[in-house]
GUGUDREN-306333 format. One record per residue (C-alpha): residue in one letter; residue number from 1; x, y, z. Coordinates in nm, 3 decimals, always signed. Example, Ala and Ser with C-alpha at 12.3 -4.5 7.8 and 13.67 -1.06 7.14 Angstrom:
2
[node A,1,[+1.230,-0.450,+0.780]],
[node S,2,[+1.367,-0.106,+0.714]],
END
This chain:
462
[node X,1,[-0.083,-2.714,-1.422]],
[node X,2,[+0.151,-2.741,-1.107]],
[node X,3,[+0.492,-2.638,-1.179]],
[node X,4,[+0.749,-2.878,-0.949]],
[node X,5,[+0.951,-2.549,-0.875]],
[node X,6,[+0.567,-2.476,-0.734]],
[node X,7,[+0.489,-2.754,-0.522]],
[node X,8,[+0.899,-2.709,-0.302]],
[node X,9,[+0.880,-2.471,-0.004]],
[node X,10,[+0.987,-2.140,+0.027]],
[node X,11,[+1.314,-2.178,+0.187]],
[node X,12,[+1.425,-2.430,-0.092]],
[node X,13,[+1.272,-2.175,-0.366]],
[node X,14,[+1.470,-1.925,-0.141]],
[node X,15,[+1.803,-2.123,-0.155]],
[node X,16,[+1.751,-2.177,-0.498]],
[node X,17,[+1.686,-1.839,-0.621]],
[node X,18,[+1.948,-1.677,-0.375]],
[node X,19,[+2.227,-1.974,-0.529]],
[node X,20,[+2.075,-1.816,-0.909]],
[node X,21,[+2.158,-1.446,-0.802]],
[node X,22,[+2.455,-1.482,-0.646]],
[node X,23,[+2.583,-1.749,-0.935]],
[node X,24,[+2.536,-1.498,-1.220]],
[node X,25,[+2.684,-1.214,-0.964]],
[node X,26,[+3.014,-1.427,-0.898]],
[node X,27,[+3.032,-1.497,-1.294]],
[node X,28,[+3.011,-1.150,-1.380]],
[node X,29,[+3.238,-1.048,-1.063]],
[node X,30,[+3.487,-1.340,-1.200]],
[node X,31,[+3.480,-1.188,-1.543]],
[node X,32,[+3.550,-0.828,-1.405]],
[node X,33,[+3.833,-0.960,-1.180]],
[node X,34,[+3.988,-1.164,-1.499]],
[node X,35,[+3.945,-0.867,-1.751]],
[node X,36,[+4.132,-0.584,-1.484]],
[node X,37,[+4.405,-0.854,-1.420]],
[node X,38,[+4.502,-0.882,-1.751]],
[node X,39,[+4.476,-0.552,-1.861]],
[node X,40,[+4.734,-0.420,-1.525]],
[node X,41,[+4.963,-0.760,-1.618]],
[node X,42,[+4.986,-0.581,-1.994]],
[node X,43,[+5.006,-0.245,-1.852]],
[node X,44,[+5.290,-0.354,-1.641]],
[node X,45,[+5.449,-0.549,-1.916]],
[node X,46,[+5.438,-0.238,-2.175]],
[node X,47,[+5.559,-0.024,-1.873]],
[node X,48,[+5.881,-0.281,-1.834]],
[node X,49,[+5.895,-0.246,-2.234]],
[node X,50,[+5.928,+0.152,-2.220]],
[node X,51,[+6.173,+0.140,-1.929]],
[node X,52,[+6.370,-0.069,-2.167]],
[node X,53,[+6.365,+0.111,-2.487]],
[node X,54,[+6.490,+0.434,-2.280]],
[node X,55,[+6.749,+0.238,-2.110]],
[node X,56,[+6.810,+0.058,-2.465]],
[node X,57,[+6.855,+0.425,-2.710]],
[node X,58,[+7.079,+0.565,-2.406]],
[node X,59,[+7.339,+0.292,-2.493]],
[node X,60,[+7.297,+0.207,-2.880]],
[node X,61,[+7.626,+0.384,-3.012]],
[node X,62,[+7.729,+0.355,-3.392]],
[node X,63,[+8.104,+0.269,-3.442]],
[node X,64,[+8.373,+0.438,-3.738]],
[node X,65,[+8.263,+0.163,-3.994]],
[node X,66,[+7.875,+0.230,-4.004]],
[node X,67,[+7.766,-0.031,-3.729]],
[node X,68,[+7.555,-0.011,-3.444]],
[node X,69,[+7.664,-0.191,-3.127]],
[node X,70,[+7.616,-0.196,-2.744]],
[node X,71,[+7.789,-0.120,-2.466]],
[node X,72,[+7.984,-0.375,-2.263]],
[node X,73,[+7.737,-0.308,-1.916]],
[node X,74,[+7.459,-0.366,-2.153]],
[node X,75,[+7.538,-0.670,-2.359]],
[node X,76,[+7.645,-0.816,-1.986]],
[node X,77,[+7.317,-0.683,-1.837]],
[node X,78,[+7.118,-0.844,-2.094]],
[node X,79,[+7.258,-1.188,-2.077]],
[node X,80,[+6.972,-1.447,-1.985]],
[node X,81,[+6.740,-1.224,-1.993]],
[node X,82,[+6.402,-1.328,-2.228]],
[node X,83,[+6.445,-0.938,-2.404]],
[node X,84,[+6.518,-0.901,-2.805]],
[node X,85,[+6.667,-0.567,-2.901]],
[node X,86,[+6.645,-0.531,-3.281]],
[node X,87,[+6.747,-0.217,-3.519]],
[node X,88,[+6.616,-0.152,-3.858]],
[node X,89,[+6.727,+0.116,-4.064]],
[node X,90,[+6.530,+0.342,-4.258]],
[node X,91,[+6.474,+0.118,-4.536]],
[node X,92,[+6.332,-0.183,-4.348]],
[node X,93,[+6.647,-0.375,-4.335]],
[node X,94,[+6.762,-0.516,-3.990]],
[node X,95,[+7.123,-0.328,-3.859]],
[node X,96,[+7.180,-0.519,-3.503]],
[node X,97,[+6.951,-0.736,-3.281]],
[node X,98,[+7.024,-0.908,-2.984]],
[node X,99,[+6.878,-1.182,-2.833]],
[node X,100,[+6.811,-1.589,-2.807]],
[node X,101,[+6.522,-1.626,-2.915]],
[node X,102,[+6.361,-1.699,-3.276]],
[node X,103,[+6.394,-1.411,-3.514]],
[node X,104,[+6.053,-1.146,-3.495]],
[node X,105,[+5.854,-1.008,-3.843]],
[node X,106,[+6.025,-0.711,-3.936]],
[node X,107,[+5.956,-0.375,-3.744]],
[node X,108,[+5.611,-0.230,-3.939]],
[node X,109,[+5.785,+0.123,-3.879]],
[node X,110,[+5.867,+0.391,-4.052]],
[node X,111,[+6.172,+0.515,-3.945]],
[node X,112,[+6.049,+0.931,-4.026]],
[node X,113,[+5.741,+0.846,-3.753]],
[node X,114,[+5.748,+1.019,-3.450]],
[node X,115,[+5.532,+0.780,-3.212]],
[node X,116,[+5.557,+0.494,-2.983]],
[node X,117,[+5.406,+0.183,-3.105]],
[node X,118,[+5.311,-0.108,-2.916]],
[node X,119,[+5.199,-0.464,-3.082]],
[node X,120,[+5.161,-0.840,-3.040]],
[node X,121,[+5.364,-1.029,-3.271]],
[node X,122,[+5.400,-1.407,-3.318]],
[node X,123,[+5.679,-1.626,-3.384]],
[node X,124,[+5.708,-1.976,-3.382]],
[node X,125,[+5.418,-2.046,-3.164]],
[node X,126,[+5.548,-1.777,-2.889]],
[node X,127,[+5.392,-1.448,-2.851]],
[node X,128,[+5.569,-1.144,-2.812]],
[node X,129,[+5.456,-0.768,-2.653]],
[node X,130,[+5.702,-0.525,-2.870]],
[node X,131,[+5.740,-0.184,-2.840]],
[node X,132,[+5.926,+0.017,-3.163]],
[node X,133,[+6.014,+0.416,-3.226]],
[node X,134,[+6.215,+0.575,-3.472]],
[node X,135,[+6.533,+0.704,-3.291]],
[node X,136,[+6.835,+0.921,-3.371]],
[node X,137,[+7.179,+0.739,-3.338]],
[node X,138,[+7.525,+0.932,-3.451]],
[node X,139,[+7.308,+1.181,-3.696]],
[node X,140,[+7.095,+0.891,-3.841]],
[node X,141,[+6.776,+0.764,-3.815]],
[node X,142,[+6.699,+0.379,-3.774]],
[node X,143,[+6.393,+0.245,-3.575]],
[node X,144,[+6.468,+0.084,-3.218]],
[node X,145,[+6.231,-0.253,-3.118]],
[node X,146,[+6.231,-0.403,-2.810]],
[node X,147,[+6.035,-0.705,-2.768]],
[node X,148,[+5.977,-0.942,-2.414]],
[node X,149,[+5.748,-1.293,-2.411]],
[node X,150,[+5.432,-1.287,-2.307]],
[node X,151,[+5.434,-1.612,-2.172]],
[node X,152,[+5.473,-1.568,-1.823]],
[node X,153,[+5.213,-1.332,-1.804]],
[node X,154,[+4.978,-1.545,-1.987]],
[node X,155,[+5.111,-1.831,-1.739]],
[node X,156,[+5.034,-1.569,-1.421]],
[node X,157,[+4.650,-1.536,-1.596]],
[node X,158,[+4.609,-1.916,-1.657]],
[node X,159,[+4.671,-1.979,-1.281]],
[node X,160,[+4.431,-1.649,-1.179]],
[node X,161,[+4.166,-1.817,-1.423]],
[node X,162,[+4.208,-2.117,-1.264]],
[node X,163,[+4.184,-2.004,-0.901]],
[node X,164,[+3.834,-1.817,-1.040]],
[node X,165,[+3.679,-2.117,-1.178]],
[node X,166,[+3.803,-2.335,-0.893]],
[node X,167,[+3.674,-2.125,-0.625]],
[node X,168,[+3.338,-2.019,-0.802]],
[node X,169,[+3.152,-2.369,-0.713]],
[node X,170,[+3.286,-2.373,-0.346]],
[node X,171,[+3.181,-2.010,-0.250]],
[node X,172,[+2.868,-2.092,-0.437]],
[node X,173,[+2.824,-2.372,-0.223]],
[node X,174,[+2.901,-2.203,+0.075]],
[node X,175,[+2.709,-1.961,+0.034]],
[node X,176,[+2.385,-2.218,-0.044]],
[node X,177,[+2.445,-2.378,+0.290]],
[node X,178,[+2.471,-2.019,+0.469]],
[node X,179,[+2.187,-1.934,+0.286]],
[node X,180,[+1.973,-2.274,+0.387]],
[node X,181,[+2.038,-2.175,+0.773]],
[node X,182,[+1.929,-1.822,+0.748]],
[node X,183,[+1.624,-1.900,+0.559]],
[node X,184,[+1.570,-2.172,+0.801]],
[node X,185,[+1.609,-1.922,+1.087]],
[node X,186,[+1.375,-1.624,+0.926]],
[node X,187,[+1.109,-1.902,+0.841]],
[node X,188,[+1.113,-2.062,+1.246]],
[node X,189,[+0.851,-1.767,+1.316]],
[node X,190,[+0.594,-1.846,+1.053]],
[node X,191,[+0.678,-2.231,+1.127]],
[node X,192,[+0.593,-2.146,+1.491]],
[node X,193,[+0.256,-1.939,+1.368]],
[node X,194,[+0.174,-2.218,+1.167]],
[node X,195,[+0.165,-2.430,+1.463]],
[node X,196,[-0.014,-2.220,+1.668]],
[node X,197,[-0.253,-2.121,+1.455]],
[node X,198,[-0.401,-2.516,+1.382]],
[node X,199,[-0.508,-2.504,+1.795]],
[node X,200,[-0.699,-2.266,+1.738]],
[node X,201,[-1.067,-2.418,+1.667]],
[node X,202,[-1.415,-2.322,+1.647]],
[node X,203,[-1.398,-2.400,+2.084]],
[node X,204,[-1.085,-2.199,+2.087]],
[node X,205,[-1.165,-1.840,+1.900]],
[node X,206,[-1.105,-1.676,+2.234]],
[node X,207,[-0.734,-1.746,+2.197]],
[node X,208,[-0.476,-1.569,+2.012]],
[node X,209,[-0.143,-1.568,+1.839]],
[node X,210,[+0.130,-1.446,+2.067]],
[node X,211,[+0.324,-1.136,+1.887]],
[node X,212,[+0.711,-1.164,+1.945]],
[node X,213,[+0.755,-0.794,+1.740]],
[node X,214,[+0.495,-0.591,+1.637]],
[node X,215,[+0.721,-0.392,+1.439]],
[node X,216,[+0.812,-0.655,+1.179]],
[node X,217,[+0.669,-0.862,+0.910]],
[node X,218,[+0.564,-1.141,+1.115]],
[node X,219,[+0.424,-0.931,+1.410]],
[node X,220,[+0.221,-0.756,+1.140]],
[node X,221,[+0.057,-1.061,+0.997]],
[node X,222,[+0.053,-1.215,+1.345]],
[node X,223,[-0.206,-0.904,+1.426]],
[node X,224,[-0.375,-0.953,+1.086]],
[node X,225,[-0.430,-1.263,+1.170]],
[node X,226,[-0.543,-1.256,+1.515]],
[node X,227,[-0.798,-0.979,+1.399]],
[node X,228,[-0.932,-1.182,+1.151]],
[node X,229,[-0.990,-1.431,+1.478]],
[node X,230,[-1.141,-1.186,+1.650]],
[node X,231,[-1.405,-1.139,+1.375]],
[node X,232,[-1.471,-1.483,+1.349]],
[node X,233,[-1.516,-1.507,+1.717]],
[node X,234,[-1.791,-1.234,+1.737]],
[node X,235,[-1.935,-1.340,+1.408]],
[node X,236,[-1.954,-1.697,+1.555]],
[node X,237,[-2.104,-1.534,+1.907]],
[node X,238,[-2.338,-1.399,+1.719]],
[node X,239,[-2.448,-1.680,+1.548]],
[node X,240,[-2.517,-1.874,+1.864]],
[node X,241,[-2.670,-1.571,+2.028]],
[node X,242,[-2.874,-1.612,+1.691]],
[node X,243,[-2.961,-1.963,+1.669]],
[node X,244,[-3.020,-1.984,+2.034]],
[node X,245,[-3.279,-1.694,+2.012]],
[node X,246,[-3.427,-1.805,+1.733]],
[node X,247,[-3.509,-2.193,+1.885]],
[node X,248,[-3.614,-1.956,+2.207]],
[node X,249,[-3.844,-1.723,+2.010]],
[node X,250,[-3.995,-2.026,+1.816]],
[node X,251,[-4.036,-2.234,+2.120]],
[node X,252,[-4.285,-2.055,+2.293]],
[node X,253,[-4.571,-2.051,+2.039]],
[node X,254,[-4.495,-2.369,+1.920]],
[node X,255,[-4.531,-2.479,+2.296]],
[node X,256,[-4.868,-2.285,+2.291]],
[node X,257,[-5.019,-2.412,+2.039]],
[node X,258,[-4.945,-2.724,+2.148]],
[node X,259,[-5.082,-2.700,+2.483]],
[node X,260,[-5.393,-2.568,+2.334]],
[node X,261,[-5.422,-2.831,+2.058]],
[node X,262,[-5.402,-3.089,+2.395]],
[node X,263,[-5.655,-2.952,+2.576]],
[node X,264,[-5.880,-2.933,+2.322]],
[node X,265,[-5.892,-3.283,+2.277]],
[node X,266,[-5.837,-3.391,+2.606]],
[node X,267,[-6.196,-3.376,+2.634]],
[node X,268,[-6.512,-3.288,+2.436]],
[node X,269,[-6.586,-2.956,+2.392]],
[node X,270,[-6.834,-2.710,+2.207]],
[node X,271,[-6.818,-2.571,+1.895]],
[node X,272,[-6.785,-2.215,+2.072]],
[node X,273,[-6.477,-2.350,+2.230]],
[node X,274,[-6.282,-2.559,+1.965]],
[node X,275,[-6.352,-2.225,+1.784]],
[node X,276,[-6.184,-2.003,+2.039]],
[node X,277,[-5.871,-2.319,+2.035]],
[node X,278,[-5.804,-2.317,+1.672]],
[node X,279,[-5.836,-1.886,+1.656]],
[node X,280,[-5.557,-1.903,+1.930]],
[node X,281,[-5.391,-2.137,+1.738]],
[node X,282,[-5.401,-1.954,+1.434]],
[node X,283,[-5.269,-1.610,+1.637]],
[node X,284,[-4.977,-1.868,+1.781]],
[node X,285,[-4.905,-1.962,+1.383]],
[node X,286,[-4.946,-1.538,+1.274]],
[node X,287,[-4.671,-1.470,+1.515]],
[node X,288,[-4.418,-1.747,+1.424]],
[node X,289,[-4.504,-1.652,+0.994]],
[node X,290,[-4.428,-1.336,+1.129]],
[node X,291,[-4.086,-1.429,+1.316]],
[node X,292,[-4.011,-1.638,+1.020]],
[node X,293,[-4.050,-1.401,+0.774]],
[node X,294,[-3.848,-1.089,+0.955]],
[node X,295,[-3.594,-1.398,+1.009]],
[node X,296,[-3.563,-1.453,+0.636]],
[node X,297,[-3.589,-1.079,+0.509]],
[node X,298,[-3.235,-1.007,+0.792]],
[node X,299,[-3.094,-1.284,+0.611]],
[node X,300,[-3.145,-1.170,+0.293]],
[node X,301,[-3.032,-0.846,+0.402]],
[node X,302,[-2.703,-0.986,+0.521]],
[node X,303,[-2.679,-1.184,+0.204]],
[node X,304,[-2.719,-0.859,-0.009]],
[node X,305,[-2.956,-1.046,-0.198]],
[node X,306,[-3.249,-0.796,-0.137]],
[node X,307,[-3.231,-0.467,-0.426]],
[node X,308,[-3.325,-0.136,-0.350]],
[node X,309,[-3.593,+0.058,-0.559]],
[node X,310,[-3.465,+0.404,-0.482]],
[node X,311,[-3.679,+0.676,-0.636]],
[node X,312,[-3.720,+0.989,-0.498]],
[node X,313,[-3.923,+1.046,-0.176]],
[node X,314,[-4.026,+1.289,+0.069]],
[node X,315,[-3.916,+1.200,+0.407]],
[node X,316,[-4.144,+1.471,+0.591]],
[node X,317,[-4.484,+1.279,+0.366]],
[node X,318,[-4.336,+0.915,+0.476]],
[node X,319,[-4.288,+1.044,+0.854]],
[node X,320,[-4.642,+1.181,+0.842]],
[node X,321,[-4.805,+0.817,+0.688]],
[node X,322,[-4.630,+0.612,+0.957]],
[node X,323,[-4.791,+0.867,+1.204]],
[node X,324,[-5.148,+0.787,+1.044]],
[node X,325,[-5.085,+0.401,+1.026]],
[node X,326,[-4.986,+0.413,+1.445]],
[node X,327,[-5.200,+0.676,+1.597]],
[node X,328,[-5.458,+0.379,+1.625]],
[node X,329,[-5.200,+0.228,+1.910]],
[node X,330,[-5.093,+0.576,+2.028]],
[node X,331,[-5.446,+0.643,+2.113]],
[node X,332,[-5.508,+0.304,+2.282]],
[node X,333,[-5.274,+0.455,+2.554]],
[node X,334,[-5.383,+0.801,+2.566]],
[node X,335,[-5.081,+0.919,+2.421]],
[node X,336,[-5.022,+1.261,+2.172]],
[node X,337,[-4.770,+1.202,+1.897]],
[node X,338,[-4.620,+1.560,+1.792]],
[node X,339,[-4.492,+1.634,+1.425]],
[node X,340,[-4.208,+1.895,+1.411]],
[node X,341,[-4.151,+1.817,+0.999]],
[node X,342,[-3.970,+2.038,+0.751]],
[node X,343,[-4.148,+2.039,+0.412]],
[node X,344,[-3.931,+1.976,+0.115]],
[node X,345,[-3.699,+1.693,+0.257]],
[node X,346,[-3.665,+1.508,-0.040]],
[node X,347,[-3.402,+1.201,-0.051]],
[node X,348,[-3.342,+0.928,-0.345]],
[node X,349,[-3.433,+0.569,-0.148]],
[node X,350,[-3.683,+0.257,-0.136]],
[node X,351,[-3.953,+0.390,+0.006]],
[node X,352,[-4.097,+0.113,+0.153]],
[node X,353,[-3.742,-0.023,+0.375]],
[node X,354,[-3.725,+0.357,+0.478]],
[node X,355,[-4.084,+0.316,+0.551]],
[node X,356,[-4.040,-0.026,+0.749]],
[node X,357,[-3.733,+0.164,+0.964]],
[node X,358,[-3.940,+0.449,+1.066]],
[node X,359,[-4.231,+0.256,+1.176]],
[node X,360,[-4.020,-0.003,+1.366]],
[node X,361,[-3.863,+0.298,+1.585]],
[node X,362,[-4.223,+0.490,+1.634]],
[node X,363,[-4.348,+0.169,+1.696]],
[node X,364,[-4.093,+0.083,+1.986]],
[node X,365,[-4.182,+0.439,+2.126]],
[node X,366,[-4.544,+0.399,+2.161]],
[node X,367,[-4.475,+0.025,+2.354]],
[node X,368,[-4.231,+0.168,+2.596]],
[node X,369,[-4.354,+0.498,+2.668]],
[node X,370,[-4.669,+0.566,+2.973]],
[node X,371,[-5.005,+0.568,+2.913]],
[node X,372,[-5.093,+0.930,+2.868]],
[node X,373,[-4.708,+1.044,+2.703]],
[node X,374,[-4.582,+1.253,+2.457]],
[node X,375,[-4.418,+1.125,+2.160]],
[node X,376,[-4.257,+1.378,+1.931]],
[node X,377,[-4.134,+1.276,+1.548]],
[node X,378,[-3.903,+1.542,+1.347]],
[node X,379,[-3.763,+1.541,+0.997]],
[node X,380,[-3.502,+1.805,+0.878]],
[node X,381,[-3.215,+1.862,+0.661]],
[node X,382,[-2.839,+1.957,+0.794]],
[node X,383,[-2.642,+2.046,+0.476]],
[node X,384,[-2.582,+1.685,+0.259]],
[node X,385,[-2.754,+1.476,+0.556]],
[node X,386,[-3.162,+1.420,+0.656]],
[node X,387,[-3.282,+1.302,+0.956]],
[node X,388,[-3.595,+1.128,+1.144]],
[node X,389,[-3.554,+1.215,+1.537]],
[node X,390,[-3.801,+1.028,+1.737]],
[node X,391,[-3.867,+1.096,+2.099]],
[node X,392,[-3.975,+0.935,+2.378]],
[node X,393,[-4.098,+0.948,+2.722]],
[node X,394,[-4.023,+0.593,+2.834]],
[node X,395,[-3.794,+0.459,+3.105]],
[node X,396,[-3.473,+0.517,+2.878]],
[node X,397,[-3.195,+0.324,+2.808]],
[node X,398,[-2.873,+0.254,+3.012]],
[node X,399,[-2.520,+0.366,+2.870]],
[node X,400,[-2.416,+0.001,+2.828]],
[node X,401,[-2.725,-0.093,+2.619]],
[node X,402,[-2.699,+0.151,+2.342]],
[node X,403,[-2.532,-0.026,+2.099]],
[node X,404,[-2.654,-0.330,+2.214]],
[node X,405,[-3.052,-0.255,+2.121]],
[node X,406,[-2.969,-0.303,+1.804]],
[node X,407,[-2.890,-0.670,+1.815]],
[node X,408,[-3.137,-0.895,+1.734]],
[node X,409,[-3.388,-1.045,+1.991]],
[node X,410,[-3.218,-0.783,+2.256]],
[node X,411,[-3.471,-0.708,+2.474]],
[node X,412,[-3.412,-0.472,+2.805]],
[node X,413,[-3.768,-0.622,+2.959]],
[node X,414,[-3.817,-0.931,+2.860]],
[node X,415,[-4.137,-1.017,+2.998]],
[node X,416,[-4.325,-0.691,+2.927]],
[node X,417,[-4.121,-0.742,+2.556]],
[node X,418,[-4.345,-1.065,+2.492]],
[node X,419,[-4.652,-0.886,+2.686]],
[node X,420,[-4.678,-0.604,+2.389]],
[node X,421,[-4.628,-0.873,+2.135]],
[node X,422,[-4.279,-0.792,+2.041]],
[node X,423,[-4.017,-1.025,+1.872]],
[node X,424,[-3.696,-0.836,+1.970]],
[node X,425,[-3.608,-0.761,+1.569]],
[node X,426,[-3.793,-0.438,+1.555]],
[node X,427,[-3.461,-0.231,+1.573]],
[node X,428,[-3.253,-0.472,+1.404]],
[node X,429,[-3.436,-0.457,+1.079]],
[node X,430,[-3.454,-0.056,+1.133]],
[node X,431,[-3.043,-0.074,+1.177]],
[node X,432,[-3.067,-0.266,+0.865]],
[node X,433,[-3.280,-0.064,+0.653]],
[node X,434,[-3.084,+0.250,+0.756]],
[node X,435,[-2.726,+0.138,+0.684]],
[node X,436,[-2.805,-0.061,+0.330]],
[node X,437,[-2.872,+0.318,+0.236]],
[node X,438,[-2.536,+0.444,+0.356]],
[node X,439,[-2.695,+0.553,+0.668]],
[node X,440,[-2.696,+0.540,+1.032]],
[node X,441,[-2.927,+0.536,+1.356]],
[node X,442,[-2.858,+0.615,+1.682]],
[node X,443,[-3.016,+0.619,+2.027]],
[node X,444,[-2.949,+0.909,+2.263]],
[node X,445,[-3.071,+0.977,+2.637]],
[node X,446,[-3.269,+1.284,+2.686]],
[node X,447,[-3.224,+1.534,+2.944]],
[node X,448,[-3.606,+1.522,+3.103]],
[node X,449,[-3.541,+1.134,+3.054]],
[node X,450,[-3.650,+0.920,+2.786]],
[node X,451,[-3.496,+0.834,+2.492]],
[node X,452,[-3.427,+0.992,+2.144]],
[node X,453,[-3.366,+0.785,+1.794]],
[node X,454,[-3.199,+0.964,+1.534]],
[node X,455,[-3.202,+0.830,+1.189]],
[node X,456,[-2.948,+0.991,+0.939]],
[node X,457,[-2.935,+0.954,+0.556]],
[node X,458,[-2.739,+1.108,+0.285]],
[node X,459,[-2.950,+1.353,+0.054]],
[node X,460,[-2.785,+1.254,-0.291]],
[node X,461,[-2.860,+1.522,-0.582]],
[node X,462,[-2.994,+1.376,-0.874]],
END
């Protein structure tokens, strides 16, 4: 099921999570910001409160008759001001106190303690911050309060709180719309690759994606993508190349046996002759099963469809039964095949694909080399790799075909190609056979000219 949240873009799931994360952060910053206000208002208001009490004990005096009293500069200095000065004597009863304001509980105090003691008291609705210590006045010991309202403070909080809550939703809001034009500015690239990317059709794979940085995010999917263009561009080259050479390659016996089918009723003719028509006509159908069925077998190949029987083989033995099978054709042109094989070159693989490579290379040698040539076929072993060198005498093959021989129904002659019966998949399906066992083949020039194929294939232990 679709979520809504889901279904919005990314810069509005952007805004929205960037307006979450900075919501919660401003709460928690708002909460700080209270908490550390209030604590340095208190701080300051119990720092007042000590000032006080020193200022207070330096003028307390007790007169002849037993009373305590303050001096004139005080009692003046005190006038207006929102401070209670209280004294209680040792036995909890209240000597002096000065002040408007309503009367305080009594001082919870002993008067034989020897610490300051600061406390919250209530009266009447009004709180009060009070601060009380025992002190000694004319040789006897009472307890000294001083008390101050808490209400401006509290007022000086209300209107902090109030400028926090206030001003959370605006920078919140600010911040969204900030937020909406930066997302909208780091998303005009991918906007702007989004458009240029829907040009781009099957008729257009030869263009690209233009890459303002390379260094960043977008460059880097920019080349991602544009590589993944280029592969679709050779893949669909290919695929042409492939479909085109296919209708080519079927063409021409399908145009033969047409022809032939034609002339042999054009006209009557012996039973010699419509025998000689329909044996061409059956050779025309051989080669096409044949196309058809290499055709299918590569595409089953590139499918993965097709499983290996690996089993244990020896590569010299195999080398040495595609010799037997072709020395019928190597001898039809006079030529000497040569096997330089190392005994005891055994490798874990299908037998009969390995079998299908090597006789689709020796095969190519014996069509392309002279009449009266040398072919020479090795196997050995180079530490965890075998190999199947095959050498030729032929005409060779230019620097710029190499990797190109490989390609299916690549032919460097085409005429004398179709002369020796050849379909132009003989390598292909070798390539194929090779690399589905973690292998590869190879073409090389040699120095007294010709050409050398190298097949290599991992000797796995068993």
């Amino acid at each position: 099921m679709n979520l809504p949240w889901a279904a919005t873009s990314i810069r509005v799931r952007l805004i929205g999570w960037y307006a979450l994360v900075l919501t919660v952060m401003m709460v928690v910053y708002a909460a700080a910001t209270f908490v550390a206000v209030r604590h340095e208002f208190l701080e300051q208001l119990d720092e007042r409160l000590h000032d006080e009490f020193e200022a207070a004990e330096g003028r307390l005096t007790r007169t002849a008759d037993g009373r305590m009293t303050w001096s004139a500069e005080e009692r003046h200095h005190g006038e207006g001001e929102a401070t209670i000065y209280e004294v209680w004597s040792a036995s909890g009863e209240q000597i002096h106190r000065s002040g408007a304001a309503a009367p305080l509980p009594p001082a919870a105090l002993a008067a034989t303690s020897s610490s300051y003691r600061y406390e919250t008291v209530v009266a009447n609705g009004e709180r009060w911050r009070s601060l009380a210590a025992p002190v000694a006045i004319g040789g006897h010991n009472v307890v000294l309060r001083v008390s101050r309202s808490e209400e401006r403070v509290r007022q000086e909080l209300s209107e902090v709180l109030i400028v926090l809550v206030l001003g959370l939703p605006l920078v919140v809001a600010l911040a969204g719309v900030g937020g909406y034009l930066l997302a909208g500015r780091a998303l005009a690239p991918i906007d702007h690759l989004a458009t240029e990317a829907t040009r781009i059709t099957a008729e257009r794979l030869h263009e690209r994606l233009k890459v303002p940085n390379q260094h960043d995010e977008i460059g880097r999917l920019t080349a991602v993508i544009n590589g993944t263009i280029g592969r679709l561009e050779s893949s669909f080259d290919q695929l042409r190349r492939f479909t085109a050479d296919s209708s080519h390659e079927l063409r021409t016996p399908l145009a033969v046996v047409r022809n032939i089918g034609e002339a042999a009723v054009a006209e009557r003719r012996s039973a010699d002759e419509y025998q000689e028509a329909i044996g061409s006509m059956l050779e025309e159908v051989d080669r096409m099963s044949t196309l058809v069925d290499t055709l299918l077998r590569l595409s089953h190949g590139d499918a993965g469809t097709i499983r290996l029987r690996r089993e244990p083989a020896d590569l010299g033995e195999l080398a040495r039964d595609v010799v037997a099978s072709l020395s019928v054709l190597a001898e039809e042109r006079q030529q000497t095949i040569v096997c330089e094989i190392t005994s005891g070159v055994v490798i874990s693989v299908d037998r009969l694909v390995i079998r299908e490579a090597v006789t689709n290379v020796l095969d190519n040698a014996i069509k392309y080399s002279p009449h009266g040539a040398t072919i020479t076929i090795g196997v050995e072993r180079h530490g965890d790799l075998a190999s199947v060198t095959t050498s030729d005498e032929g005409p060779g093959i230019p620097d710029e075909h190499r990797e190109r021989i490989f390609h299916r129904f690549f032919r460097l002659d085409e005429a004398r190609s179709r002369d020796a019966g050849g379909t132009g998949l003989g390598l292909a399906i070798a390539k194929w056979a090779v690399e589905t066992h973690r292998g590869r083949i190879s073409v090389h020039a040699r120095p007294g000219g010709g050409s050398e194929f190298r097949i290599e294939l991992p000797v796995e232990s068993s």
